[in-house]
C-alpha positions in Angstrom: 74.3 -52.8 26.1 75.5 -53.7 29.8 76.1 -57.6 30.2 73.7 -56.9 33.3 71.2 -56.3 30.6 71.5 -59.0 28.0 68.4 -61.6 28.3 69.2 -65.0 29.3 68.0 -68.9 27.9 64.5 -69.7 28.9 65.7 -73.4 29.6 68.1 -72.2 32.4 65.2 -69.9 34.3 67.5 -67.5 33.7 65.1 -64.2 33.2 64.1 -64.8 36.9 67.3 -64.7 38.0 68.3 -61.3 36.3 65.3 -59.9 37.8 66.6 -59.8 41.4 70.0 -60.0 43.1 72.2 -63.1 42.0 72.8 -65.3 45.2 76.5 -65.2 45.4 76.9 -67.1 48.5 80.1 -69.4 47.0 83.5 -68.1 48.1 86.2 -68.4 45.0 89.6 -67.8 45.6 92.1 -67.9 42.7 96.0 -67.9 42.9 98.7 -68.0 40.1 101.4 -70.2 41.0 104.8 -71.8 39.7 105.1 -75.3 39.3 107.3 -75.9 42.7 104.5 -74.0 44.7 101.2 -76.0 42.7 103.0 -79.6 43.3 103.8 -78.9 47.0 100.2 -77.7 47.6 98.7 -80.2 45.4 100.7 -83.2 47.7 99.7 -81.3 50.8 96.0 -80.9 50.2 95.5 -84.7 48.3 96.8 -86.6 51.7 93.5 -85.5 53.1 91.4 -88.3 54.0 87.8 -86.1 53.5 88.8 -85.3 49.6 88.4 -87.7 46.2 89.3 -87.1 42.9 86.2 -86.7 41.3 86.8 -87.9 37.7 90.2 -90.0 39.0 93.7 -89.7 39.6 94.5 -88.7 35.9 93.7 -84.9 35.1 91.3 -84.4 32.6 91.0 -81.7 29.8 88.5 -79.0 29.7 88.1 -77.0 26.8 85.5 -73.8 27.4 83.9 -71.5 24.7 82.5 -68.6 25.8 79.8 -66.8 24.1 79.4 -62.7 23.7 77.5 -60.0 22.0 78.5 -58.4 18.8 79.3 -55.1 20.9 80.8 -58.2 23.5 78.7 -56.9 26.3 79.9 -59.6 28.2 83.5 -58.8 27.7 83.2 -54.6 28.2 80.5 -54.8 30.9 82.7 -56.8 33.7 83.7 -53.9 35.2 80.1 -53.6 36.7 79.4 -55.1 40.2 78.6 -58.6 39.0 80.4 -60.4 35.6 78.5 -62.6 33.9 80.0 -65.7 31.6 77.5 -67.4 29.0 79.9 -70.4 28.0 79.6 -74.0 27.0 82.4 -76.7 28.8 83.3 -80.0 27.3 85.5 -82.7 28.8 88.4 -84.8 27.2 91.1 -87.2 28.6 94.3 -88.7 26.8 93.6 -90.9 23.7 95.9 -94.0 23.5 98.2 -91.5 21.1 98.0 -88.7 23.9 95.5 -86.9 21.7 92.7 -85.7 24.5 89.5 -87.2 22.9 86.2 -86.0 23.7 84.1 -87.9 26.4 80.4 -86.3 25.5 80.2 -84.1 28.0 78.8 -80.6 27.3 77.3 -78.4 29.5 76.2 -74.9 29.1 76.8 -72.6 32.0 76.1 -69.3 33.4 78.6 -67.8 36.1 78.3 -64.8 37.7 80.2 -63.0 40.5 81.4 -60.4 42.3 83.7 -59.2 45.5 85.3 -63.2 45.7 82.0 -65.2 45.4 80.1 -66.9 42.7 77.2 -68.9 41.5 76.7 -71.2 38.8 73.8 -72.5 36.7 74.4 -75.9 34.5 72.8 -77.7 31.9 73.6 -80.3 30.1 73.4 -80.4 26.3 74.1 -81.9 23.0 76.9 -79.8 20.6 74.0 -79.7 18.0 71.6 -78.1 20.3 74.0 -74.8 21.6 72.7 -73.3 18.6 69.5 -73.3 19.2 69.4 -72.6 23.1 71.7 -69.4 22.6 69.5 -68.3 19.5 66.1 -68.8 22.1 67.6 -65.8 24.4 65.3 -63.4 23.3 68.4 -60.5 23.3 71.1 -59.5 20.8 72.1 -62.9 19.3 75.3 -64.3 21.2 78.5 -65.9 19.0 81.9 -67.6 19.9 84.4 -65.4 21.0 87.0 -67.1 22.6 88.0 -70.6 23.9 90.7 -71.8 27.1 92.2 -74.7 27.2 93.9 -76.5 30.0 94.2 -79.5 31.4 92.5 -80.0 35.2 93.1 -81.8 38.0 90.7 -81.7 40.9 89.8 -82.6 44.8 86.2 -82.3 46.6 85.0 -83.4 49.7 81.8 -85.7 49.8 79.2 -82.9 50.3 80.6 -81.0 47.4 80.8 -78.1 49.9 84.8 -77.6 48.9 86.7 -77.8 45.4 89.7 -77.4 44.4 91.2 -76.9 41.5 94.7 -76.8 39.8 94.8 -76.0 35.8 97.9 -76.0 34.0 98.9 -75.3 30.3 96.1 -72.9 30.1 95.9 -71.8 26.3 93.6 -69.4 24.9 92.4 -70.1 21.9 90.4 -68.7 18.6 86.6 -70.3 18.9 86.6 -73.8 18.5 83.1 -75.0 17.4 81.6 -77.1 20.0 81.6 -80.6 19.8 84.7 -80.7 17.1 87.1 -83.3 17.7 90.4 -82.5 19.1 93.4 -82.2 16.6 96.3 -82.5 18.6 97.9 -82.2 22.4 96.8 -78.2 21.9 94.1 -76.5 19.9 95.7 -74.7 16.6 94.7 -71.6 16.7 96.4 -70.2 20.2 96.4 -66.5 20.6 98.6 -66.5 24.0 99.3 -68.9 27.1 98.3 -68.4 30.4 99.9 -68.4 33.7 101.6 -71.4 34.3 99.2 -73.2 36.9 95.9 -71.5 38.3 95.2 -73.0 41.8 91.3 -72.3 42.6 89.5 -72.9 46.2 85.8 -72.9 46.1 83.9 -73.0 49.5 80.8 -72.7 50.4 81.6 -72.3 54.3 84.9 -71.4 56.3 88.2 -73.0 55.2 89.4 -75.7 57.4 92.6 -75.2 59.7 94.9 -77.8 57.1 93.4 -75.6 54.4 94.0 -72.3 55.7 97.7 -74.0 56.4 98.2 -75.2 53.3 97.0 -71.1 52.0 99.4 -69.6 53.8 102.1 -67.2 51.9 100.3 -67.4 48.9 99.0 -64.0 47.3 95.5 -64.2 46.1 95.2 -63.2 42.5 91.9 -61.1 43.3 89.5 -60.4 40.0 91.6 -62.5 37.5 89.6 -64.2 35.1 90.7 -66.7 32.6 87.9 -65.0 29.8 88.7 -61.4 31.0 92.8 -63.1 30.2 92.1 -64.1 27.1 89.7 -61.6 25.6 92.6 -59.0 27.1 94.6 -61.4 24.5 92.4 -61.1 21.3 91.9 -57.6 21.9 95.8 -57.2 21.7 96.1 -58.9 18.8 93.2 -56.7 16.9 91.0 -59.1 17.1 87.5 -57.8 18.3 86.1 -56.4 15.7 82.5 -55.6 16.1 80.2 -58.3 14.4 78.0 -57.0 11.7 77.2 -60.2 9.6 75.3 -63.2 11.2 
């Protein structure tokens, strides 16, 4: 079955937004850079006055699970015109022992794009209830597939009208069941890393001039995806099998 297909939760209004053309009117811009080129950028772009830190100066952790078919019609349909992500995103900063710990913060998402823009629909949740808003889809039932791990820093502007973001020791993981506590500095079960920093720009209306500056000589890493990255990865490794038992 196409991703394009696969019924969405009822809480997020979701059906209603399958049935016409996604509004995708959120530029996304992604670039993989090396450390020397993230840290210049990342100095550049946090003198400027309009931009805060929006959870702080310290970067926090964000650990994703993403969510797929049996068949992963999520995973084999992103070559159509728009890719969908069904995925849940929890939150963590550095325990007193540097262990990231937890800060309660789940939040079930759907993102789709296409051609460079996006939109995103959020809810917030509790771990124990995942279960049963993916299980109240109406479609194929939807299970863990994968989850990414990386630590975050970012910068918006008061209007949340620009983001940026830098994440760096991107891991991608075996599913981690949501809500588990964190075991160490890195989830155990990696399957590969991921590029050494991804710088993101989101922007819902032209970059400014210091921006644009700041983009120059950079080469935009168009269509990469951190789930299409590590599925790519778990697929190497012989790991999607199709699911038979629920």
């Amino acid at each position: 079955m196409p991703a394009s297909d696969v019924p969405l939760p009822l809480d997020l209004d979701l059906p209603r937004q399958l049935q016409r053309e996604p509004s995708l009117r959120e530029r996304e811009r992604k670039y993989l850079v090396d450390r020397r080129t993230a840290l210049g950028f990342w100095a550049a772009v946090s003198a400027q006055p309009r931009l805060h830190a929006p959870h702080g100066k310290s970067p926090v952790y964000v650990r994703t699970t993403y969510f797929d078919t049996a068949d992963f019609a999520y995973y084999r349909g992103t070559a159509g015109p728009v890719s969908r992500r069904i995925r849940v995103r929890e939150y963590a900063s550095a325990g007193p022992d540097g262990i990231p710990l937890l800060n309660g913060i789940c939040v079930l998402e759907l993102k789709q794009s296409a051609l460079g823009r996006r939109s995103k629909t959020r809810v917030g949740v509790a771990p124990d209830e995942v279960a049963d808003q993916l299980a109240r889809f109406g479609g194929p039932p939807l299970t863990p597939c994968l989850t990414t791990w990386y630590r975050r820093a970012a910068l918006t502007d008061r209007a949340e009208r620009m983001r940026l973001t830098l994440d760096a020791r991107i891991r991608f993981c075996a599913p981690t069941p949501v809500g588990a506590p964190c075991d160490g500095i890195e989830p155990a079960e990696i399957l590969a890393a991921g590029p050494a920093f991804v710088l993101e720009v989101k922007l819902w209306d032209e970059p400014p001039a210091w921006l644009a500056r700041a983009l120059q000589g950079l080469d935009e890493a168009v269509g990469y995806s951190k789930f299409m990255a590590g599925m790519q990865a778990a697929e190497a490794r012989g790991l999607l099998c199709p699911q038979t038992d629920y």
